[in-house]
KOLNUMAR-582214 format. One record per residue (C-alpha): residue number from 0; residue in one letter; chain; x, y, z. Coordinates in pm, 1 decimal. Layout:
{NUM, A, A, {X, Y, Z}}
...
//
This chain:
{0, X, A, {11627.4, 2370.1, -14123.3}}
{1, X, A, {11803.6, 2198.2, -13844.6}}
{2, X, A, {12122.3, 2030.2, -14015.5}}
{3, X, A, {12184.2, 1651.0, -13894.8}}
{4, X, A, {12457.3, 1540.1, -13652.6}}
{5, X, A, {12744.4, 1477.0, -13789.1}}
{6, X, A, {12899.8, 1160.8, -13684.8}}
{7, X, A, {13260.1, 1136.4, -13562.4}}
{8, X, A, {13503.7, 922.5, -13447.0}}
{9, X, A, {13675.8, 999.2, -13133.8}}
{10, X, A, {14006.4, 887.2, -13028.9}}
{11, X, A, {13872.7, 799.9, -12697.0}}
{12, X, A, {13513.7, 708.0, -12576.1}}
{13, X, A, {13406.9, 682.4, -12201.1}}
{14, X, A, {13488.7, 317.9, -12100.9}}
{15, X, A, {13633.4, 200.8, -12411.3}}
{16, X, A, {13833.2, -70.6, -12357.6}}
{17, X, A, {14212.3, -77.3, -12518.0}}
{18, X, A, {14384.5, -383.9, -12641.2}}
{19, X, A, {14696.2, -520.1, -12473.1}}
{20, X, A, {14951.7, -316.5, -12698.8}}
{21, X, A, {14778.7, -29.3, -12692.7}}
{22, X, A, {14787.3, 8.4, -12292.6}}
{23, X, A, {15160.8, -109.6, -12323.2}}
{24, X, A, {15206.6, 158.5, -12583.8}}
{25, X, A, {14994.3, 451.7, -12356.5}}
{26, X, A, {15244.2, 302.3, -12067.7}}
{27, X, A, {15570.2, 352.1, -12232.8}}
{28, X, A, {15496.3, 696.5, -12419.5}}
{29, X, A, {15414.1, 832.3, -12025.3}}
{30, X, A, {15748.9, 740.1, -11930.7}}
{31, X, A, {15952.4, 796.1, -12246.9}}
{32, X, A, {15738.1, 1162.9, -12200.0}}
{33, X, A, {15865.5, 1217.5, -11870.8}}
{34, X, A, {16232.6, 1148.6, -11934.9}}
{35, X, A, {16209.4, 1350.9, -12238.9}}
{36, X, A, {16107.6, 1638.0, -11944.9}}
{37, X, A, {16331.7, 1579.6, -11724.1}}
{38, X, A, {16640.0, 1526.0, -11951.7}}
{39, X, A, {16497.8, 1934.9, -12067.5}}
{40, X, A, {16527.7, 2051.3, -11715.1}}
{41, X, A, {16886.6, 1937.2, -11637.5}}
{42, X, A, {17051.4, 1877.3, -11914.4}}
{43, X, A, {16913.2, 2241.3, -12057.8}}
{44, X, A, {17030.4, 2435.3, -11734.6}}
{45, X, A, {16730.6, 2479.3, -11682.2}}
{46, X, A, {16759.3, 2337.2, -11293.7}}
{47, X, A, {17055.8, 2290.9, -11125.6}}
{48, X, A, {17208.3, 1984.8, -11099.7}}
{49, X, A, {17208.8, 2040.2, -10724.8}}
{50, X, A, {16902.4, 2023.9, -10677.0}}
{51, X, A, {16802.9, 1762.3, -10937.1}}
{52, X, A, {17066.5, 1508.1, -11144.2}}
{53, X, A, {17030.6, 1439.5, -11484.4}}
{54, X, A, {16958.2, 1103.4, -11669.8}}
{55, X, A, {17244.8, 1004.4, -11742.0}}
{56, X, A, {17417.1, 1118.6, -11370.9}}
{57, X, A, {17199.9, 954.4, -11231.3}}
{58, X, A, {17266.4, 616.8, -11433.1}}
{59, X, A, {17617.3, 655.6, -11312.1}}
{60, X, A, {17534.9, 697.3, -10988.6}}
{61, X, A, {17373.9, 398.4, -11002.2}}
{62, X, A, {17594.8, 193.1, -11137.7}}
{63, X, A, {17832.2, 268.6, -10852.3}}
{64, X, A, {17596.1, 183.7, -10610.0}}
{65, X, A, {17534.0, -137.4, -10746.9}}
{66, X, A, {17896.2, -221.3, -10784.9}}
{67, X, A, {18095.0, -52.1, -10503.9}}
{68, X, A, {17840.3, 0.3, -10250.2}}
{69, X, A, {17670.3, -307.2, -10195.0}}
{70, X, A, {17312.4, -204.8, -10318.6}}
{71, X, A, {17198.7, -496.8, -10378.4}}
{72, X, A, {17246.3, -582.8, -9999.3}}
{73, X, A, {17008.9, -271.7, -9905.8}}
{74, X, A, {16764.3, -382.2, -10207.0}}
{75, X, A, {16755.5, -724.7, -10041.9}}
{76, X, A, {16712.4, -606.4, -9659.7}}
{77, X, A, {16432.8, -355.0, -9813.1}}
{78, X, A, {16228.8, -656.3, -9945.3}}
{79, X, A, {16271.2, -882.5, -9648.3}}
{80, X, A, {16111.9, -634.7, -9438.2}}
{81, X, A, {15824.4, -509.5, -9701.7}}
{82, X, A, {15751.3, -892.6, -9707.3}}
{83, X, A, {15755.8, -957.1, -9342.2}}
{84, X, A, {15598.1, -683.0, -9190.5}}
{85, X, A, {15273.3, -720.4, -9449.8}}
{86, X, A, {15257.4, -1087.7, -9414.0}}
{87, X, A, {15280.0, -1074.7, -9047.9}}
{88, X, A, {14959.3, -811.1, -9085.5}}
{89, X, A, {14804.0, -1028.9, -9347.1}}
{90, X, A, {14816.1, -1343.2, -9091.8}}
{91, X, A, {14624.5, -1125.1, -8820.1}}
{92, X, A, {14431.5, -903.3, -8998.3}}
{93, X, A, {14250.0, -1147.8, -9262.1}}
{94, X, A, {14111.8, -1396.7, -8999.4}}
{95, X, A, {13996.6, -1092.9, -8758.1}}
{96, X, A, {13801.5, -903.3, -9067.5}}
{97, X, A, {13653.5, -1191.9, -9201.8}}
{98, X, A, {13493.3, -1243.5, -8835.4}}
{99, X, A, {13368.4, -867.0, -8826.9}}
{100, X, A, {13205.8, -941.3, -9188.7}}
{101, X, A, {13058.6, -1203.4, -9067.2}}
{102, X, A, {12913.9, -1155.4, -8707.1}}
{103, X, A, {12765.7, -821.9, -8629.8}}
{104, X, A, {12831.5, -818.7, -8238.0}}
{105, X, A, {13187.3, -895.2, -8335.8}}
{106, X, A, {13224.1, -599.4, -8619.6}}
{107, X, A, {12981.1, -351.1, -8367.3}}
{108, X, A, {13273.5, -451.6, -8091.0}}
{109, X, A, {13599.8, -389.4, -8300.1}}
{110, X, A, {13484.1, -129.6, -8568.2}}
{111, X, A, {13537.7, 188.8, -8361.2}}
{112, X, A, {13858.3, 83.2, -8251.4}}
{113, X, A, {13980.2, 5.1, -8625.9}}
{114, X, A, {13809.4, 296.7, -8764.5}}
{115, X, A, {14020.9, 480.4, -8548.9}}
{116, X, A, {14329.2, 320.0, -8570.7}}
{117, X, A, {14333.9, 367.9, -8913.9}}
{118, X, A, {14377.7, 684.8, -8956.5}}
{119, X, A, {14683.8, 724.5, -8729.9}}
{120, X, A, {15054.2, 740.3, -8923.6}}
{121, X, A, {15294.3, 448.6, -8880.5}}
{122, X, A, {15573.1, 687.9, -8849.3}}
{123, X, A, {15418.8, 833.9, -8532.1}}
{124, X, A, {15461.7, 513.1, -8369.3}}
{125, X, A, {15845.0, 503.6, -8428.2}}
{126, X, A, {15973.8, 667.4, -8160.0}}
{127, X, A, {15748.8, 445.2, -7910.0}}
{128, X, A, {15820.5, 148.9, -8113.4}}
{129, X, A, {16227.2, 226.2, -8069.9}}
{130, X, A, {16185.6, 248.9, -7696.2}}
{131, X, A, {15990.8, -83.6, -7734.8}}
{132, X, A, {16199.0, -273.9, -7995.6}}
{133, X, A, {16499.0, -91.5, -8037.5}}
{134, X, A, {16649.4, -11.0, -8350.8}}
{135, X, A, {16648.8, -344.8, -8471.1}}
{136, X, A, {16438.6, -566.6, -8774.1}}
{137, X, A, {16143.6, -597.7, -8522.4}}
{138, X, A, {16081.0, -197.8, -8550.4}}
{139, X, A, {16093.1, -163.2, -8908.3}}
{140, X, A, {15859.2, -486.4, -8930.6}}
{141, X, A, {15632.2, -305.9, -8688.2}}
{142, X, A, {15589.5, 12.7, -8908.9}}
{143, X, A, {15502.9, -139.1, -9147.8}}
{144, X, A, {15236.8, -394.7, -8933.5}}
{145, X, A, {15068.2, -95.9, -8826.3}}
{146, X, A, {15027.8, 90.5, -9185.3}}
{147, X, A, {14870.0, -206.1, -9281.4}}
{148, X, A, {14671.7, -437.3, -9038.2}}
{149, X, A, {14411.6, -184.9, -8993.3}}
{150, X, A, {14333.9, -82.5, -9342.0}}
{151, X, A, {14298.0, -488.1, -9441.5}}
{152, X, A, {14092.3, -555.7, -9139.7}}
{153, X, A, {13853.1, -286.5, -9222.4}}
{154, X, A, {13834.2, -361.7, -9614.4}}
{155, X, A, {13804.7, -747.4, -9516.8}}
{156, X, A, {13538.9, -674.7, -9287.8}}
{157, X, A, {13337.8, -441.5, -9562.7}}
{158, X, A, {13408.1, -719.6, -9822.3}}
{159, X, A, {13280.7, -1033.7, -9610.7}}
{160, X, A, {12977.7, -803.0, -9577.2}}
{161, X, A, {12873.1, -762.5, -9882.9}}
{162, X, A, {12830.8, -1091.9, -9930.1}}
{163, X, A, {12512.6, -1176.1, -10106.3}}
{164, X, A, {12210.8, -1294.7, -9835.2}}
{165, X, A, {12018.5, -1483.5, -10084.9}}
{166, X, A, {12356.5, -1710.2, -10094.3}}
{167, X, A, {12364.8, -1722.6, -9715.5}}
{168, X, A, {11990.2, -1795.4, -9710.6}}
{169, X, A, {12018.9, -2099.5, -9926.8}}
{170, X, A, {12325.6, -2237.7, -9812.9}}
{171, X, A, {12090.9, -2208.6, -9454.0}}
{172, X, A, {11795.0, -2384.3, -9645.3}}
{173, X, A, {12000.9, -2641.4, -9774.5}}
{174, X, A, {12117.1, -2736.5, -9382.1}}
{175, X, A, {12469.1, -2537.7, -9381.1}}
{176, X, A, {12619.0, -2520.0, -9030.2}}
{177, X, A, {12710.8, -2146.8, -8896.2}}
{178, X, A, {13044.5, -2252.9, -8967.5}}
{179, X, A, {12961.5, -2417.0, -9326.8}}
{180, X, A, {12810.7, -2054.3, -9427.9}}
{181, X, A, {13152.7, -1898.3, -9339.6}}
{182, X, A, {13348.0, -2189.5, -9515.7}}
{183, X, A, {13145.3, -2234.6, -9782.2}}
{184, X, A, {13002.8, -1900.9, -9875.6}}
{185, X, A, {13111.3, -1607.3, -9718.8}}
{186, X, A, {13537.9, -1696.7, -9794.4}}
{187, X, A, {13473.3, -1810.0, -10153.3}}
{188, X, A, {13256.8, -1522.3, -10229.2}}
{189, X, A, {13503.4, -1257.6, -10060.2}}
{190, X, A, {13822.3, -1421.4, -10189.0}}
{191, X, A, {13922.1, -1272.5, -10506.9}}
{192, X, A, {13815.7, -905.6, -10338.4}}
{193, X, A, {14043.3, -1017.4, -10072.3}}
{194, X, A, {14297.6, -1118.8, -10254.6}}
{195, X, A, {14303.9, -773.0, -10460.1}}
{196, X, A, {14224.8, -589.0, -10090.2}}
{197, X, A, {14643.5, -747.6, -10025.4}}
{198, X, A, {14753.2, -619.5, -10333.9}}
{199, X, A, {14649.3, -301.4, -10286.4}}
{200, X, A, {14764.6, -276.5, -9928.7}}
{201, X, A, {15124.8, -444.1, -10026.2}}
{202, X, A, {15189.9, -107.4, -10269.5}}
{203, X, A, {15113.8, 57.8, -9965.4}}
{204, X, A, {15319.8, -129.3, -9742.2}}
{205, X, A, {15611.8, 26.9, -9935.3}}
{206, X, A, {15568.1, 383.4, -9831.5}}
{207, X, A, {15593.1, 287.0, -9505.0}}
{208, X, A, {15876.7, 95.9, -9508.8}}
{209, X, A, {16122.7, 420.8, -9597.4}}
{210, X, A, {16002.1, 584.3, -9321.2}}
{211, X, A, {16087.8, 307.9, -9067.4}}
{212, X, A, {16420.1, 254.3, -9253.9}}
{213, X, A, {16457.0, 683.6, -9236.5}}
{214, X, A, {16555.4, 673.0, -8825.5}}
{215, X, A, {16774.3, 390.4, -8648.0}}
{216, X, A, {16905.8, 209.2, -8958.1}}
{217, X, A, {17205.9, 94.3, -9102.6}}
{218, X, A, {17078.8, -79.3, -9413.8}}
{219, X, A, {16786.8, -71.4, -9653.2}}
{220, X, A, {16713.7, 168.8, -9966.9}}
{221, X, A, {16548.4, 449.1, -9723.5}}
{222, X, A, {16895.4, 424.5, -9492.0}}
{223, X, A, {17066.7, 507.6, -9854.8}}
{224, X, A, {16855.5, 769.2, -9959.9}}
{225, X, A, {16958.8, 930.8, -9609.4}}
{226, X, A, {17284.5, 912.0, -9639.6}}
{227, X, A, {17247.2, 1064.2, -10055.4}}
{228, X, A, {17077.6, 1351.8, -9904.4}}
{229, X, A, {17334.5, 1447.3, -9635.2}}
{230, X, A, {17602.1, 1422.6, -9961.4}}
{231, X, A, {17362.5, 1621.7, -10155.8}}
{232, X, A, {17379.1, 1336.8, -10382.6}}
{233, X, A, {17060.3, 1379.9, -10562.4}}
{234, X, A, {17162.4, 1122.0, -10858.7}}
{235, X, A, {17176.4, 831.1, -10577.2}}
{236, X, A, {16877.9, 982.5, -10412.3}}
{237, X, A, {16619.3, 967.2, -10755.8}}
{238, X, A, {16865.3, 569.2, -10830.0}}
{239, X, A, {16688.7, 483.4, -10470.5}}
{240, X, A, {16330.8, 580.7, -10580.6}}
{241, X, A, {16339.6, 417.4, -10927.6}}
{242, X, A, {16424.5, 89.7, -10746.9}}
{243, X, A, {16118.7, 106.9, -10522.3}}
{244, X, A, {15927.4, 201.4, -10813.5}}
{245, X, A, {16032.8, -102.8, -11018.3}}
{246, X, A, {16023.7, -350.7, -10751.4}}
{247, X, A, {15707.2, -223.8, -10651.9}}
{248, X, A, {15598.4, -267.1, -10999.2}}
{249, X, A, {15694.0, -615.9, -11052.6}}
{250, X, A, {15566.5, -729.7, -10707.5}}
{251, X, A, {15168.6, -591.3, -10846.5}}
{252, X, A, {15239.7, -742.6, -11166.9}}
{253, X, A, {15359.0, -1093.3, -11039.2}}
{254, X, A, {15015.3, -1021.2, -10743.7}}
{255, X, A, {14796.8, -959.1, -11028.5}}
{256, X, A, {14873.0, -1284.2, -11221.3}}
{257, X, A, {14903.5, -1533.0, -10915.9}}
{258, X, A, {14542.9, -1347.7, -10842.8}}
{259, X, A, {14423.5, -1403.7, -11201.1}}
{260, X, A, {14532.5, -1732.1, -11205.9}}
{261, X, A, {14381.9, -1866.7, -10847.4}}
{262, X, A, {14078.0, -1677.6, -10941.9}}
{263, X, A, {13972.1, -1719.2, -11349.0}}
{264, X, A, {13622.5, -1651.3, -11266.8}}
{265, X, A, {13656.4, -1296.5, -11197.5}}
{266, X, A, {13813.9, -1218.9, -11545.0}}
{267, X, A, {13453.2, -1221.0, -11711.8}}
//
Protein backbone atom coordinates (compact mmCIF):
# COMPACT_ATOMS: atom_id res chain seq x y z
CA UNK A 1 0.00 0.00 0.00
CA UNK A 2 1.38 3.22 -1.23
CA UNK A 3 1.21 5.66 1.92
CA UNK A 4 -0.20 9.32 1.01
CA UNK A 5 1.92 12.48 0.72
CA UNK A 6 2.41 14.06 3.51
CA UNK A 7 1.84 17.68 3.36
CA UNK A 8 4.37 20.24 4.63
CA UNK A 9 5.00 23.60 5.05
CA UNK A 10 8.11 25.01 3.76
CA UNK A 11 9.82 28.02 4.90
CA UNK A 12 10.28 29.10 1.41
CA UNK A 13 8.31 28.27 -1.86
CA UNK A 14 9.54 29.16 -5.46
CA UNK A 15 8.22 32.74 -6.07
CA UNK A 16 6.65 33.37 -2.88
CA UNK A 17 6.34 36.72 -2.31
CA UNK A 18 7.59 38.28 1.29
CA UNK A 19 5.96 41.15 3.03
CA UNK A 20 7.75 44.46 3.53
CA UNK A 21 9.28 43.52 7.07
CA UNK A 22 10.16 40.39 6.22
CA UNK A 23 12.56 41.51 3.21
CA UNK A 24 13.76 44.34 5.66
CA UNK A 25 14.33 41.64 8.22
CA UNK A 26 16.20 39.01 5.42
CA UNK A 27 18.19 42.50 4.59
CA UNK A 28 19.47 43.32 7.95
CA UNK A 29 20.25 39.64 9.27
CA UNK A 30 22.73 39.49 5.82
CA UNK A 31 24.54 42.34 7.09
CA UNK A 32 24.36 41.94 10.86
CA UNK A 33 25.73 38.12 9.52
CA UNK A 34 28.54 39.51 7.81
CA UNK A 35 29.83 41.81 10.52
CA UNK A 36 29.37 39.10 12.93
CA UNK A 37 32.17 37.34 10.29
CA UNK A 38 34.23 39.76 9.92
CA UNK A 39 34.43 41.07 13.55
CA UNK A 40 35.60 36.76 13.96
CA UNK A 41 38.37 37.23 11.52
CA UNK A 42 40.09 40.32 13.04
CA UNK A 43 39.17 40.73 16.16
CA UNK A 44 39.93 36.70 16.76
CA UNK A 45 43.54 36.94 15.17
CA UNK A 46 42.40 35.16 12.94
CA UNK A 47 43.73 37.73 9.96
CA UNK A 48 45.99 40.26 10.46
CA UNK A 49 45.05 43.53 10.92
CA UNK A 50 47.39 44.38 8.06
CA UNK A 51 45.82 43.01 5.77
CA UNK A 52 42.22 43.59 6.92
CA UNK A 53 41.00 46.27 9.92
CA UNK A 54 38.56 45.44 12.28
CA UNK A 55 35.04 47.00 12.94
CA UNK A 56 35.64 49.07 15.19
CA UNK A 57 39.31 50.39 13.49
CA UNK A 58 37.78 50.95 10.90
CA UNK A 59 34.95 53.21 12.56
CA UNK A 60 37.81 55.23 13.84
CA UNK A 61 39.33 55.57 10.86
CA UNK A 62 36.46 56.94 9.67
CA UNK A 63 35.68 59.26 11.90
CA UNK A 64 39.01 60.94 11.24
CA UNK A 65 38.43 61.13 7.80
CA UNK A 66 35.32 62.79 8.17
CA UNK A 67 36.63 65.27 10.64
CA UNK A 68 40.31 66.01 9.86
CA UNK A 69 40.55 65.09 6.36
CA UNK A 70 37.94 66.72 4.57
CA UNK A 71 35.92 63.57 3.40
CA UNK A 72 33.11 64.99 2.88
CA UNK A 73 34.84 67.20 0.15
CA UNK A 74 35.97 63.84 -1.76
CA UNK A 75 32.30 62.34 -1.05
CA UNK A 76 30.95 65.48 -2.71
CA UNK A 77 33.49 65.64 -5.83
CA UNK A 78 32.69 61.67 -6.14
CA UNK A 79 28.93 62.43 -6.68
CA UNK A 80 29.31 65.41 -8.94
CA UNK A 81 31.10 63.35 -11.32
CA UNK A 82 28.87 59.94 -10.95
CA UNK A 83 26.00 62.46 -11.73
CA UNK A 84 27.56 64.23 -14.59
CA UNK A 85 29.21 61.78 -16.49
CA UNK A 86 25.77 59.42 -16.54
CA UNK A 87 23.54 62.28 -17.27
CA UNK A 88 25.69 63.55 -19.96
CA UNK A 89 25.35 59.66 -21.41
CA UNK A 90 21.71 59.60 -20.55
CA UNK A 91 21.14 62.95 -22.76
CA UNK A 92 22.88 61.16 -25.86
CA UNK A 93 22.26 57.80 -25.46
CA UNK A 94 18.29 57.79 -24.78
CA UNK A 95 17.32 59.85 -27.92
CA UNK A 96 19.88 57.71 -30.22
CA UNK A 97 18.34 54.15 -28.85
CA UNK A 98 14.96 55.10 -29.00
CA UNK A 99 15.68 55.88 -32.90
CA UNK A 100 17.40 52.34 -33.38
CA UNK A 101 14.10 50.79 -31.65
CA UNK A 102 12.25 52.42 -33.77
CA UNK A 103 13.65 52.49 -37.42
CA UNK A 104 15.34 49.39 -38.62
CA UNK A 105 17.81 51.06 -41.25
CA UNK A 106 18.81 53.24 -38.35
CA UNK A 107 19.38 50.20 -35.63
CA UNK A 108 20.92 47.84 -38.87
CA UNK A 109 23.40 51.14 -39.29
CA UNK A 110 24.52 51.72 -35.57
CA UNK A 111 24.10 48.18 -33.96
CA UNK A 112 27.51 46.73 -34.93
CA UNK A 113 29.23 49.66 -33.89
CA UNK A 114 27.44 49.64 -30.29
CA UNK A 115 27.59 46.00 -30.00
CA UNK A 116 31.09 46.48 -30.18
CA UNK A 117 31.69 49.30 -28.25
CA UNK A 118 30.20 47.79 -25.51
CA UNK A 119 32.23 45.45 -24.60
CA UNK A 120 35.41 47.58 -24.41
CA UNK A 121 36.57 48.81 -20.59
CA UNK A 122 36.31 52.50 -19.71
CA UNK A 123 39.56 52.28 -17.98
CA UNK A 124 41.29 51.40 -21.27
CA UNK A 125 40.37 54.65 -22.57
CA UNK A 126 42.16 56.60 -19.74
CA UNK A 127 45.34 56.96 -20.86
CA UNK A 128 43.99 58.29 -24.41
CA UNK A 129 41.44 60.27 -22.67
CA UNK A 130 44.45 62.03 -20.40
CA UNK A 131 46.35 62.90 -23.54
CA UNK A 132 42.94 64.26 -24.77
CA UNK A 133 41.52 65.97 -21.63
CA UNK A 134 44.15 66.05 -19.27
CA UNK A 135 43.84 65.18 -15.82
CA UNK A 136 41.09 67.33 -15.21
CA UNK A 137 36.89 66.87 -14.38
CA UNK A 138 36.37 66.36 -18.20
CA UNK A 139 38.40 62.85 -17.99
CA UNK A 140 36.79 61.44 -15.10
CA UNK A 141 33.30 62.57 -16.69
CA UNK A 142 34.45 60.78 -19.82
CA UNK A 143 35.06 57.35 -18.06
CA UNK A 144 32.34 57.23 -16.89
CA UNK A 145 30.36 58.48 -20.46
CA UNK A 146 31.87 55.64 -22.06
CA UNK A 147 30.92 52.77 -19.34
CA UNK A 148 27.64 53.86 -19.86
CA UNK A 149 26.35 55.39 -23.21
CA UNK A 150 26.72 52.19 -24.94
CA UNK A 151 25.08 49.80 -22.61
CA UNK A 152 21.78 52.38 -22.45
CA UNK A 153 21.80 52.81 -26.14
CA UNK A 154 21.71 49.16 -26.73
CA UNK A 155 19.05 48.30 -23.88
CA UNK A 156 16.96 51.44 -25.19
CA UNK A 157 17.14 50.22 -28.55
CA UNK A 158 16.02 46.40 -27.45
CA UNK A 159 13.28 48.03 -25.26
CA UNK A 160 11.70 50.47 -28.00
CA UNK A 161 11.63 47.17 -29.93
CA UNK A 162 9.67 45.25 -28.16
CA UNK A 163 7.10 47.39 -28.38
CA UNK A 164 3.84 45.71 -29.07
CA UNK A 165 2.82 45.91 -33.17
CA UNK A 166 -0.78 45.47 -32.61
CA UNK A 167 -0.36 49.01 -30.65
CA UNK A 168 1.61 50.44 -33.55
CA UNK A 169 -0.93 48.98 -35.99
CA UNK A 170 -3.84 50.74 -34.43
CA UNK A 171 -2.38 53.85 -33.53
CA UNK A 172 -1.62 53.57 -37.75
CA UNK A 173 -5.42 52.67 -38.28
CA UNK A 174 -6.57 55.32 -36.24
CA UNK A 175 -4.43 58.02 -38.65
CA UNK A 176 -1.19 58.40 -36.28
CA UNK A 177 1.63 60.27 -38.05
CA UNK A 178 5.22 58.36 -38.16
CA UNK A 179 6.06 60.74 -35.63
CA UNK A 180 2.64 60.33 -33.52
CA UNK A 181 3.55 56.38 -33.32
CA UNK A 182 6.94 57.34 -31.73
CA UNK A 183 5.26 60.04 -29.42
CA UNK A 184 2.42 58.38 -28.66
CA UNK A 185 3.23 54.72 -28.50
CA UNK A 186 6.54 53.59 -28.76
CA UNK A 187 7.97 56.33 -25.61
CA UNK A 188 4.99 55.63 -23.33
CA UNK A 189 5.19 51.99 -23.81
CA UNK A 190 9.15 51.87 -23.34
CA UNK A 191 9.23 54.42 -20.51
CA UNK A 192 9.05 52.73 -17.27
CA UNK A 193 11.66 49.91 -18.89
CA UNK A 194 13.65 52.91 -19.65
CA UNK A 195 13.47 54.45 -16.75
CA UNK A 196 14.61 51.13 -14.78
CA UNK A 197 17.29 50.55 -17.97
CA UNK A 198 18.99 54.26 -16.02
CA UNK A 199 18.78 52.82 -12.82
CA UNK A 200 20.46 49.97 -13.53
CA UNK A 201 23.17 51.62 -15.56
CA UNK A 202 23.62 54.53 -12.72
CA UNK A 203 24.83 51.47 -10.10
CA UNK A 204 27.06 50.83 -12.78
CA UNK A 205 28.22 54.14 -13.41
CA UNK A 206 29.83 53.87 -9.94
CA UNK A 207 32.39 51.25 -10.68
CA UNK A 208 33.65 53.23 -13.15
CA UNK A 209 34.02 56.23 -11.54
CA UNK A 210 37.00 54.77 -9.01
CA UNK A 211 38.82 53.80 -11.75
CA UNK A 212 38.90 57.25 -13.45
CA UNK A 213 39.44 58.83 -9.98
CA UNK A 214 42.46 55.79 -9.48
CA UNK A 215 45.13 57.80 -12.06
CA UNK A 216 45.51 61.77 -12.35
CA UNK A 217 43.46 62.82 -9.30
CA UNK A 218 43.66 64.83 -6.41
CA UNK A 219 40.19 64.42 -4.96
CA UNK A 220 37.33 61.96 -4.91
CA UNK A 221 36.77 58.65 -2.70
CA UNK A 222 38.91 56.43 -5.35
CA UNK A 223 41.94 59.29 -5.01
CA UNK A 224 41.50 58.34 -1.05
CA UNK A 225 41.41 54.83 -1.29
CA UNK A 226 44.88 55.34 -3.22
CA UNK A 227 46.43 57.15 -0.97
CA UNK A 228 44.98 54.36 2.17
CA UNK A 229 46.65 51.75 0.22
CA UNK A 230 50.13 53.33 -0.18
CA UNK A 231 49.75 53.86 3.99
CA UNK A 232 48.63 50.37 4.20
CA UNK A 233 45.72 51.87 5.79
CA UNK A 234 43.24 49.20 5.24
CA UNK A 235 40.61 50.73 7.93
CA UNK A 236 40.34 53.99 5.56
CA UNK A 237 40.49 51.77 2.56
CA UNK A 238 37.11 49.32 3.60
CA UNK A 239 35.59 53.46 5.33
CA UNK A 240 35.95 54.38 1.36
CA UNK A 241 33.97 51.32 0.08
CA UNK A 242 31.14 51.44 2.67
CA UNK A 243 30.51 55.03 1.48
CA UNK A 244 30.08 54.00 -2.15
CA UNK A 245 28.06 51.25 -0.99
CA UNK A 246 25.64 53.46 0.96
CA UNK A 247 25.43 56.22 -1.40
CA UNK A 248 24.98 53.87 -4.03
CA UNK A 249 22.25 52.43 -2.05
CA UNK A 250 20.30 55.45 -1.37
CA UNK A 251 20.69 56.80 -4.95
CA UNK A 252 18.59 53.11 -6.22
CA UNK A 253 16.33 53.57 -3.44
CA UNK A 254 15.46 57.34 -4.02
CA UNK A 255 15.54 55.93 -8.39
CA UNK A 256 13.20 53.30 -7.48
CA UNK A 257 10.54 55.55 -5.82
CA UNK A 258 10.76 58.67 -8.24
CA UNK A 259 10.29 55.54 -10.87
CA UNK A 260 7.36 54.10 -8.89
CA UNK A 261 5.87 57.20 -8.49
CA UNK A 262 6.07 58.63 -12.34
CA UNK A 263 5.05 55.21 -13.31
CA UNK A 264 2.03 53.57 -10.85
CA UNK A 265 0.93 51.43 -13.60
CA UNK A 266 3.73 49.13 -13.59
CA UNK A 267 3.27 48.20 -9.84
CA UNK A 268 0.34 45.69 -10.79
Amino acid sequence: MISPRLETSPVMRPLDPVTAKQRTAYGLAFFVLFVALWSWATFGGHVSKTFLANPLTMVQEGFELLTRHGFLFDIGMTVWRVVGGFALAAVIAVPLGVLMGAYKPIEAFLEPFVSFARYLPASAFIPLLILWAGIGELQKLLVIFIGSVFQVILMVAVTVGATRRDLVEAAYTLGASDRGIIRCVLLPSSAPEIAEILRLVLGWAWTYVIVAELIGSSSGIGHMITDSQALLNTGQIIFGIIVIGLIGLVSDFLFKAFNAWLFPWKLA
